[in-house]
KOLKOL-495215 format. One record per residue: residue in one letter; x, y, z of N, C-alpha, C in turn. Coordinates in steps of 0.05 Angstrom, whole numbers, padded with zeros to 5 digits, always signed. Example, Ala and Ser with C-alpha at 12.3 -4.5 7.8 and 13.67 -1.06 7.14 Angstrom:
<pts>
A+00264-00114+00156+00246-00090+00156+00264-00066+00156;S+00257-00045+00142+00273-00021+00143+00258+00001+00157;
</pts>
This chain:
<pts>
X+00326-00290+00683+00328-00261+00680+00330-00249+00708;X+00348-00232+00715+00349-00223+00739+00334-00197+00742;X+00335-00187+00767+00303-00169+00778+00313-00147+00757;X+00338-00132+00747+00339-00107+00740+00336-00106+00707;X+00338-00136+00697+00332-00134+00668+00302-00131+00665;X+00285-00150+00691+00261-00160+00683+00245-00127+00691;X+00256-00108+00715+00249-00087+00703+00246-00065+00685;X+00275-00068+00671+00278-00053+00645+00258-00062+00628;X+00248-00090+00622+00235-00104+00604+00211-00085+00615;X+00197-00087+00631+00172-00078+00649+00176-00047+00636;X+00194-00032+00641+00186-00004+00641+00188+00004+00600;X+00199-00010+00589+00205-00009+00556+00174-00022+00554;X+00159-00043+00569+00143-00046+00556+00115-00029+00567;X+00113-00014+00592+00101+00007+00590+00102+00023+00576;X+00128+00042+00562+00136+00061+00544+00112+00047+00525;X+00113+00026+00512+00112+00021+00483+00082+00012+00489;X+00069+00008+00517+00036+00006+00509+00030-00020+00516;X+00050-00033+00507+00036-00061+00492+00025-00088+00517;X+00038-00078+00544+00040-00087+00566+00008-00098+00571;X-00007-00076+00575-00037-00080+00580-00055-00069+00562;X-00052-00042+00545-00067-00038+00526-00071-00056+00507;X-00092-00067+00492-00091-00079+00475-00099-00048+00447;X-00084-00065+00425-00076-00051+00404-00100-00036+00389;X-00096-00002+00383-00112+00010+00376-00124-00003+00350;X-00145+00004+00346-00160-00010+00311-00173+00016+00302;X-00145+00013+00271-00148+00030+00250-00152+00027+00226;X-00169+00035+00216-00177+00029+00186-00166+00051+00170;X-00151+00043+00150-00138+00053+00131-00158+00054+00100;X-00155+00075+00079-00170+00067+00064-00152+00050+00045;X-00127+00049+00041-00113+00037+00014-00086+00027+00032;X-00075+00007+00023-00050-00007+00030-00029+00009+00039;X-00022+00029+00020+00005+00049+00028-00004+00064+00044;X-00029+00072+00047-00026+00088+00077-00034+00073+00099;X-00032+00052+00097-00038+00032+00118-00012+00027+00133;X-00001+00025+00101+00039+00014+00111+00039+00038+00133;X+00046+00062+00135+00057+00091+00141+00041+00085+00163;X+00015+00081+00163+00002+00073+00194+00007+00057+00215;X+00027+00034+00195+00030+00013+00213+00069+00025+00224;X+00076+00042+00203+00107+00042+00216+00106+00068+00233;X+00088+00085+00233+00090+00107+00259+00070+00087+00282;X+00052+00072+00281+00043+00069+00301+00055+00042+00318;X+00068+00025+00304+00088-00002+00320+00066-00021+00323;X+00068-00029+00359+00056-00045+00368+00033-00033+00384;X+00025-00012+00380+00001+00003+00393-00019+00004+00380;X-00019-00008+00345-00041+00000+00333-00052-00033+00324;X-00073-00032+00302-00068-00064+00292-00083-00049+00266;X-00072-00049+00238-00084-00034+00216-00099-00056+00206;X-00125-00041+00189-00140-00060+00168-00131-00047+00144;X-00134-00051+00120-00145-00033+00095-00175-00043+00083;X-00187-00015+00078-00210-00023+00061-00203-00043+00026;X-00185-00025+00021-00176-00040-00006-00139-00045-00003;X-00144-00064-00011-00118-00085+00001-00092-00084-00018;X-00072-00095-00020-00056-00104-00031-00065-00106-00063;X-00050-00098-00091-00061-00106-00106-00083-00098-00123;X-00101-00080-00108-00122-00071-00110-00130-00048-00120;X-00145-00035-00136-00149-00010-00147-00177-00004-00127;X-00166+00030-00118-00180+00038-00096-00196+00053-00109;X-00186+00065-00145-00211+00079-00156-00237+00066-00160;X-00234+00034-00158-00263+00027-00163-00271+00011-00143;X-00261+00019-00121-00265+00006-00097-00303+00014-00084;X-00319+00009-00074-00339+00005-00067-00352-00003-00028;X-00354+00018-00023-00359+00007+00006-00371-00025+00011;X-00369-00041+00028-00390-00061+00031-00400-00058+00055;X-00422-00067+00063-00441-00075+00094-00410-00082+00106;X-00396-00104+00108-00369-00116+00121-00356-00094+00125;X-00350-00080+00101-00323-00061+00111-00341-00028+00134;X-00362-00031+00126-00376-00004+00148-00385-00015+00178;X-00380-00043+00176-00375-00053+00204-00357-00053+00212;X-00328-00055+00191-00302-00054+00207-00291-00019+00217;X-00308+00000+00198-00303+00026+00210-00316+00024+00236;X-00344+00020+00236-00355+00028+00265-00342+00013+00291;X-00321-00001+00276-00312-00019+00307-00286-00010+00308;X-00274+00020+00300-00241+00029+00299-00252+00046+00306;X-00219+00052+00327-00229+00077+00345-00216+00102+00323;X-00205+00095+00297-00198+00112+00277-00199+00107+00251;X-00209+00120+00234-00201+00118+00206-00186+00139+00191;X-00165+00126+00174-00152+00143+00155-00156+00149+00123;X-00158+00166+00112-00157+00173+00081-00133+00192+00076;X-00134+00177+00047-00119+00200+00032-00120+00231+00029;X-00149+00224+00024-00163+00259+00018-00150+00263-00008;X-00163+00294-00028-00154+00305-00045-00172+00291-00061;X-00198+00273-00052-00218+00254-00072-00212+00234-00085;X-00181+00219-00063-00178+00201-00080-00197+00175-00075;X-00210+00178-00049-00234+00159-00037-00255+00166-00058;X-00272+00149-00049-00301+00157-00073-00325+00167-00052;X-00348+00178-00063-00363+00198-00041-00381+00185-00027;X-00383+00167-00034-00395+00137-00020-00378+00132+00008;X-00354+00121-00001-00345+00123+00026-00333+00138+00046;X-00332+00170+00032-00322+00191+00049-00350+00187+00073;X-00385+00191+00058-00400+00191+00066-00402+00172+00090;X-00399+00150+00086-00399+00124+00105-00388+00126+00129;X-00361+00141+00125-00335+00147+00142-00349+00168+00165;X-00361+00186+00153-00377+00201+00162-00398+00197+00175;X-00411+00178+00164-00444+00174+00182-00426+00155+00206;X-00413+00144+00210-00401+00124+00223-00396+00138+00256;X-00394+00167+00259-00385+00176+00274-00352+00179+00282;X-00344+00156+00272-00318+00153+00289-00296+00172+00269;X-00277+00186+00286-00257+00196+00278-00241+00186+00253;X-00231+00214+00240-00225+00205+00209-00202+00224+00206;X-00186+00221+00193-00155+00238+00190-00147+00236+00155;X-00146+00259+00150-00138+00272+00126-00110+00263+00121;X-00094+00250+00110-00063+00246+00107-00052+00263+00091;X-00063+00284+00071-00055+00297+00050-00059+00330+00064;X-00066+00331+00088-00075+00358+00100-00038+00371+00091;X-00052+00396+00099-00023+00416+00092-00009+00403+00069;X-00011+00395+00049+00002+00389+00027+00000+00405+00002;X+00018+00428-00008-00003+00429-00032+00001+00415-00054;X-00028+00406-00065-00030+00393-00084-00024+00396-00114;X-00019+00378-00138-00023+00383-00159-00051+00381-00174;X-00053+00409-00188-00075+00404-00210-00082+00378-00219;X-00109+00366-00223-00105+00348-00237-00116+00356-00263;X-00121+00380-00262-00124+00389-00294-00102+00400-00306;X-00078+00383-00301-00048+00391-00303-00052+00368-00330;X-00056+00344-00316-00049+00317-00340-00081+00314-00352;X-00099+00316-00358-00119+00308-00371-00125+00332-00397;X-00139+00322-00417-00147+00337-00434-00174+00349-00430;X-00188+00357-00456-00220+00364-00453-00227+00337-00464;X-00214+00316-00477-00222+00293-00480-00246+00272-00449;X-00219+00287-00430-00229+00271-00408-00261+00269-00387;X-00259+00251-00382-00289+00271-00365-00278+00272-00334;X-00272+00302-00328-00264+00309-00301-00270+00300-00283;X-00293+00295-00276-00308+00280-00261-00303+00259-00250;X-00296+00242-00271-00296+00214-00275-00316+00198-00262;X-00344+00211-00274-00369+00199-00262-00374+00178-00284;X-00362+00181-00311-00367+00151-00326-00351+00124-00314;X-00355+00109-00325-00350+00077-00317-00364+00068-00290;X-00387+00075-00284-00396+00065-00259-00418+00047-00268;X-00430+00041-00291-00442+00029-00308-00427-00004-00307;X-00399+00009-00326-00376-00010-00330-00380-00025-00312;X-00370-00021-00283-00374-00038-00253-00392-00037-00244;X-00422-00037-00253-00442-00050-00254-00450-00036-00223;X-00446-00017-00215-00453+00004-00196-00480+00014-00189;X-00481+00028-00216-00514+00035-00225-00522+00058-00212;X-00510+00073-00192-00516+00092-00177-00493+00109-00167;X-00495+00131-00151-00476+00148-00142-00448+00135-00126;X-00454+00097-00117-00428+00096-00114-00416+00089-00125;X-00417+00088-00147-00399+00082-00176-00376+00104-00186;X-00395+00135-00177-00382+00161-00184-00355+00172-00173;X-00328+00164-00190-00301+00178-00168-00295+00203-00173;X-00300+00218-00159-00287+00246-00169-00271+00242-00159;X-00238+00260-00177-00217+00253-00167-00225+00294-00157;X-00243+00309-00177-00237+00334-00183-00221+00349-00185;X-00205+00367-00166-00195+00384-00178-00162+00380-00171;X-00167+00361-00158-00129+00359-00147-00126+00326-00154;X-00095+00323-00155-00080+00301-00159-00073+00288-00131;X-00088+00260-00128-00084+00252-00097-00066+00237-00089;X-00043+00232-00117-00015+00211-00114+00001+00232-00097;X+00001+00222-00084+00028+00245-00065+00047+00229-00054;X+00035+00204-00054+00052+00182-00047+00085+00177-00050;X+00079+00183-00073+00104+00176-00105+00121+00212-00102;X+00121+00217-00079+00146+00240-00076+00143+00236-00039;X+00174+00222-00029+00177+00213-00004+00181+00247+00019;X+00185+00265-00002+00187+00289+00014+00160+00296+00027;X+00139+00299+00007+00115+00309+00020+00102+00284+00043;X+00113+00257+00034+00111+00243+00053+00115+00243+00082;X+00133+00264+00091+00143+00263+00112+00115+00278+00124;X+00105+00294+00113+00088+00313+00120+00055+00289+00132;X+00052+00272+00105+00037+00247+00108+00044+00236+00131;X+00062+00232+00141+00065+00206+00162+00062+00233+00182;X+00066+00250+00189+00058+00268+00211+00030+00269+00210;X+00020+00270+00195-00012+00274+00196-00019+00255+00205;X-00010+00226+00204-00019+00207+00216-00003+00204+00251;X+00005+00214+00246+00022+00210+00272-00002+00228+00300;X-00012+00250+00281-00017+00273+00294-00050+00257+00302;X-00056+00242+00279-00079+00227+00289-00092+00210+00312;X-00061+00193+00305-00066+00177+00329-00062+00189+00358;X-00048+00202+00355-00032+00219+00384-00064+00228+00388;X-00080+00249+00374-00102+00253+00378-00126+00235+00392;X-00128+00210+00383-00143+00184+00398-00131+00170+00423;X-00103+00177+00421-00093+00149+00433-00061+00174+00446;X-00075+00190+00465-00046+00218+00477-00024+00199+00490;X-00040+00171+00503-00011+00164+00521+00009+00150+00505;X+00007+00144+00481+00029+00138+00474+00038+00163+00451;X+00041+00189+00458+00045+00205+00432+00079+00212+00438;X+00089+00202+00465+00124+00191+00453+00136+00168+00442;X+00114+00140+00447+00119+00118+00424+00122+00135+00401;X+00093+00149+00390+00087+00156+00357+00104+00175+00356;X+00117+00192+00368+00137+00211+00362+00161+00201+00357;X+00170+00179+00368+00202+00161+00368+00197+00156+00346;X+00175+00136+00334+00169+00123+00304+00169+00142+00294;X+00149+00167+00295+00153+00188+00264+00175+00197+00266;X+00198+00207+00278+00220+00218+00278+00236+00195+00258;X+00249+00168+00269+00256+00153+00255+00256+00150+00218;X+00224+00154+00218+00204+00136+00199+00216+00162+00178;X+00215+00192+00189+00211+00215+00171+00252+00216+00161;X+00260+00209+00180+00295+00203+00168+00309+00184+00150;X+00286+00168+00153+00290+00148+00128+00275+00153+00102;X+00256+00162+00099+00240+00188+00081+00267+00204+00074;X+00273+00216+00081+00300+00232+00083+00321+00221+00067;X+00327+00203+00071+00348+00184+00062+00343+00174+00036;X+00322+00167+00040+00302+00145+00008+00308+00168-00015;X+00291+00196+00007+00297+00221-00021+00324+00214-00036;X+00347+00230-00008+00372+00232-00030+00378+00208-00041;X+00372+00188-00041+00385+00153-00055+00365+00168-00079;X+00339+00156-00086+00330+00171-00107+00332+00199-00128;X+00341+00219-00114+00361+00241-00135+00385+00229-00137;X+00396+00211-00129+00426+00199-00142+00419+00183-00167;X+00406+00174-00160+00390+00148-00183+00388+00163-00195;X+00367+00184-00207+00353+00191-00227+00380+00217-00244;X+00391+00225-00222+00411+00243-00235+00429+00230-00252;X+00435+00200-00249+00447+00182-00266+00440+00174-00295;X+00414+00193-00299+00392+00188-00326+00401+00215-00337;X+00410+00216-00366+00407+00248-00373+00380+00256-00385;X+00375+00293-00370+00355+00292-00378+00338+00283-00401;X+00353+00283-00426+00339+00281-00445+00321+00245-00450;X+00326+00233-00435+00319+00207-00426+00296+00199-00410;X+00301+00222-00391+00276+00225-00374+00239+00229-00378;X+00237+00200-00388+00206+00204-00406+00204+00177-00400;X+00169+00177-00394+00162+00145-00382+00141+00145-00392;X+00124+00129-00413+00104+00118-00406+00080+00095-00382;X+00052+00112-00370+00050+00090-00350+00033+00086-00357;X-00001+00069-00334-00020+00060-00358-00034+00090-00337;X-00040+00114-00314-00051+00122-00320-00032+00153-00304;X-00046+00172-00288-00028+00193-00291-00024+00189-00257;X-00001+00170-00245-00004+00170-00220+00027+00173-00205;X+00049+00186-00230+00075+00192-00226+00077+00223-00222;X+00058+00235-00223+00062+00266-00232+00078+00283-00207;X+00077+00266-00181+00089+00286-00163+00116+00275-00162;X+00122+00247-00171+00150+00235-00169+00174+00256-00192;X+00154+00260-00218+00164+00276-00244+00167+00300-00233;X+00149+00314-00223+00157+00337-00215+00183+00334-00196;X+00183+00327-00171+00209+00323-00156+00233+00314-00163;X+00234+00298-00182+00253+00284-00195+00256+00301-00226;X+00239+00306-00233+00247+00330-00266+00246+00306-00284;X+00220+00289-00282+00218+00263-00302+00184+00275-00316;X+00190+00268-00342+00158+00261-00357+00147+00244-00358;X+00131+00237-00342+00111+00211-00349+00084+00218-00362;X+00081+00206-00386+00057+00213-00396+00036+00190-00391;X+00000+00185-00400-00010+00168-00396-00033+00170-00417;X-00041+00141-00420-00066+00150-00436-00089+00151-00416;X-00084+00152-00391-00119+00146-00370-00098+00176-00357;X-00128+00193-00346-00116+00216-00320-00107+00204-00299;X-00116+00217-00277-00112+00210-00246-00121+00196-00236;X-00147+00186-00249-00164+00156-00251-00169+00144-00255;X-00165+00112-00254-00159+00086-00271-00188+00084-00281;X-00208+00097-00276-00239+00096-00290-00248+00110-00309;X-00221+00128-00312-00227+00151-00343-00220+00138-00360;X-00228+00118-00390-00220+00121-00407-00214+00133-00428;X-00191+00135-00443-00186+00146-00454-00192+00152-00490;X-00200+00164-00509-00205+00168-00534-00198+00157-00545;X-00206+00159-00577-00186+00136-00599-00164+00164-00605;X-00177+00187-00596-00153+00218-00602-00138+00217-00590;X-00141+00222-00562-00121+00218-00545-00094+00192-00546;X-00114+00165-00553-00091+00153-00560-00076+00154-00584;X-00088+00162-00607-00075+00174-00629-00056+00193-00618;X-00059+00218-00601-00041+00242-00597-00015+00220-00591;X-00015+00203-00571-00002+00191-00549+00023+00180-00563;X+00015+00163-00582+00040+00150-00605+00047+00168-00610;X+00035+00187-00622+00051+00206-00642+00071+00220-00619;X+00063+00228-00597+00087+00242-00586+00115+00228-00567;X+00099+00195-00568+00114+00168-00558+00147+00171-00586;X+00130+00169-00609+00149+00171-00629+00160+00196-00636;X+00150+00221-00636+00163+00248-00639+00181+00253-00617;X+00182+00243-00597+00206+00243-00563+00216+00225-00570;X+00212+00211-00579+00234+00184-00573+00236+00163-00548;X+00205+00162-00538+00204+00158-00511+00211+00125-00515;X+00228+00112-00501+00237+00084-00490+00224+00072-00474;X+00219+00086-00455+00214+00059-00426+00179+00068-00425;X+00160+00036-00411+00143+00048-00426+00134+00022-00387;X+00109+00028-00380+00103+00000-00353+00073+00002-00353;X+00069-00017-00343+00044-00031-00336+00043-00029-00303;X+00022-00033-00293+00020-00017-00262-00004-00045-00253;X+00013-00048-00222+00001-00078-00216-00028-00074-00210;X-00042-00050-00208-00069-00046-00205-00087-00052-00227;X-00071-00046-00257-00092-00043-00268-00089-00067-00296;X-00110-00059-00317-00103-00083-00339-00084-00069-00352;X-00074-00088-00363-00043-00080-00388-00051-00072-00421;X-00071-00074-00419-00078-00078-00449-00075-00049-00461;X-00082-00030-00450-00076+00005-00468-00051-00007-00465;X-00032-00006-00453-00003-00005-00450+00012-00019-00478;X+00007-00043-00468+00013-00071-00494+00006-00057-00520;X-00023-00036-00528-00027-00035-00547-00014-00011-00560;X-00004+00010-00540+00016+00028-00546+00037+00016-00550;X+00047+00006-00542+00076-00008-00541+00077-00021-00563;X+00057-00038-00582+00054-00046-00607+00057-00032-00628;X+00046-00012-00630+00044+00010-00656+00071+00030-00639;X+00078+00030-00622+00110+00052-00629+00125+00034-00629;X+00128+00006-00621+00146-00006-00617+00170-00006-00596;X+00162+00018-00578+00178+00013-00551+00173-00007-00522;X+00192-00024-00521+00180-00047-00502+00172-00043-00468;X+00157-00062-00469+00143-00049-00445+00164-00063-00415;X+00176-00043-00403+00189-00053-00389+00187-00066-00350;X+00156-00074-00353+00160-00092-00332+00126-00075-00321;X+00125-00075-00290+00105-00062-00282+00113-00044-00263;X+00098-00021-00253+00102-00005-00234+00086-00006-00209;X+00092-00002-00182+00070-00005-00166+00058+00027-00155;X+00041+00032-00171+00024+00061-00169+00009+00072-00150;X-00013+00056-00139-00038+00058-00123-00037+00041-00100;X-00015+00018-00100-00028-00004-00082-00002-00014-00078;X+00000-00031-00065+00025-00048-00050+00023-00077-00055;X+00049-00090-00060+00048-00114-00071+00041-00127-00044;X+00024-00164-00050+00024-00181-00030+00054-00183-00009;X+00071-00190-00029+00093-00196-00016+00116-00182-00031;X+00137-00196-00032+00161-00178-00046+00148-00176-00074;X+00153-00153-00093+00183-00129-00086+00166-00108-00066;X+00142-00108-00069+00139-00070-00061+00120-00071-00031;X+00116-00095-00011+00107-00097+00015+00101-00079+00029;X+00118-00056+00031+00109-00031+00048+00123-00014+00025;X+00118+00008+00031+00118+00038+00017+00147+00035+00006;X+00160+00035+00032+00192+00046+00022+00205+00026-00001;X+00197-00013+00006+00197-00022-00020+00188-00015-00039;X+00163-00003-00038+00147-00007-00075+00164+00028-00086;X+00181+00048-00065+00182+00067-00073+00215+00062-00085;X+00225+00040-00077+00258+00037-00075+00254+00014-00103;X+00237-00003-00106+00234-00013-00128+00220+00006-00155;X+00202+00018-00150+00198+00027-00174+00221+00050-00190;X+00237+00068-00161+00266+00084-00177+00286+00065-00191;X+00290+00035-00185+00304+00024-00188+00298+00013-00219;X+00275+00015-00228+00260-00002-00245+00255+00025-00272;X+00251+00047-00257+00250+00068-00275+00275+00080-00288;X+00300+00076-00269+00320+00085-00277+00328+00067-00292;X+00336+00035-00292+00337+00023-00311+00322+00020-00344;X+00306+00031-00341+00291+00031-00364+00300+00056-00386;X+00304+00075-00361+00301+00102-00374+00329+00107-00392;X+00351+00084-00379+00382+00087-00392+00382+00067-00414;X+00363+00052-00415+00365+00040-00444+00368+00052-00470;
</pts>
């Protein structure tokens, strides 16, 4: 390498940090905002998640392990909007260390948009179920819908909040995190319009999905799709023998077709709707969490696979 490459190399790897800083440590609370953490922050950060790949974050549970891995990050991130449980907002909190809202400036959806009076708002039941026994069992999702995920527009807003985070902890690299969010928010950009081409390829009257709980509602809104569910905003609400009664009946009064199972959670409401209307269940969706490996790895896969998987279904 001669002297003028080996300084280019030298001064790109000052820009980028990575030269002598060793990598910031950030705790994420759920996989997809981990992804968004790890593509604005590069090689300056090194992400954990509290609940991983795969995983349902509604019944997720602090442990001794994971409130050691906060107190040893010089940051933590949440969703906000209650999609954490109050256990570990609390934790996050006694911990001292810095904590970043991802859903700030967003406005939210009702989540008394999709639930009935069947439901319990709260969703302080099932903490029994997972053998909890106490207040960290209790998820309030309350009063807002915390999928924001599943519409790449308000995302852009997400990955700035995180951007704005780290720049906050970590100023000398906030033209690394600015190069990455710039990039990161144009491909957001892009993902959108590929996704209104897709879905505009569905006529409306098609546009109806069954999932197993209510975690499409900002994708439907953006996109002009109905997804209905028999669980709310929280994979811990179960649902009635009414509610699932209402559910067929309006599965079969629509004419609804495409119907999925969601890699977080069990299949069995799903399977058992899909039995009595007889519309097949066409595969799984990734809702809450991010696959191990392929199809849905980081965000933009699980968001480029599940249009891909919904539109197919929906033209059947």
């Amino acid at each position: 390498m001669n002297l003028k490459h080996w300084k280019l190399g030298l001064i790109a790897a000052l820009f980028s940090g990575s030269l002598y800083a060793a990598p910031l440590e950030v705790v994420s609370s759920f996989s997809i905002l981990g992804d968004v953490a790890k593509q604005v922050g590069g090689e300056r950060v090194n992400v954990s998640n509290l609940v991983g790949p795969d995983q349902d974050a509604h019944a997720y549970n602090l442990t001794s392990r994971d409130m050691q891995r906060i107190r040893n990050a010089k940051l933590v991130l949440v969703n906000g909007l209650g999609f954490e449980q109050a256990a570990v907002m609390r934790g996050i909190r006694q911990s001292g260390v810095p904590f970043a809202e991802a859903t700030k400036n967003i406005q939210p959806m009702k989540a008394e948009d999709h639930d009935d009076d069947d439901h319990d708002h709260d969703h302080d039941h099932g903490h029994d179920r997972h053998g909890h026994g106490h207040d960290h069992g209790h998820h309030h999702h309350g009063e807002f819908d915390p999928h924001v995920w599943n519409d790449p527009v308000l995302m852009k807003t997400y990955a700035q909040n995180v951007a704005d985070a780290l720049i906050k902890v970590d100023p000398q690299g906030r033209a690394y995190y600015q190069q990455r969010l710039n990039g990161y928010q144009a491909r957001l950009d892009a993902m959108h319009q590929w996704a209104q081409t897709q879905f505009n390829s569905v006529p409306q009257a098609r546009r109806k999905v069954l999932t197993g709980h209510d975690a499409f509602n900002y994708m439907g809104k953006r996109y002009r799709i109905e997804f209905i569910a028999p669980q709310g905003v929280s994979t811990e609400a179960e649902p009635s023998a009414r509610q699932v009664s209402a559910l067929i009946r309006q599965i079969r009064s629509q004419g609804i077709r495409a119907a999925f199972s969601e890699n977080i959670k069990d299949s069995r409401m799903v399977e058992r709707i899909s039995r009595e209307t007889g519309i097949r269940v066409n595969g799984k969706l990734y809702s809450d969490a991010l696959s191990r490996g392929a199809p849905a790895a980081t965000y933009e896969q699980m968001f480029r696979y599940n249009v891909n998987a919904l539109v197919n279904a929906m033209k059947q």
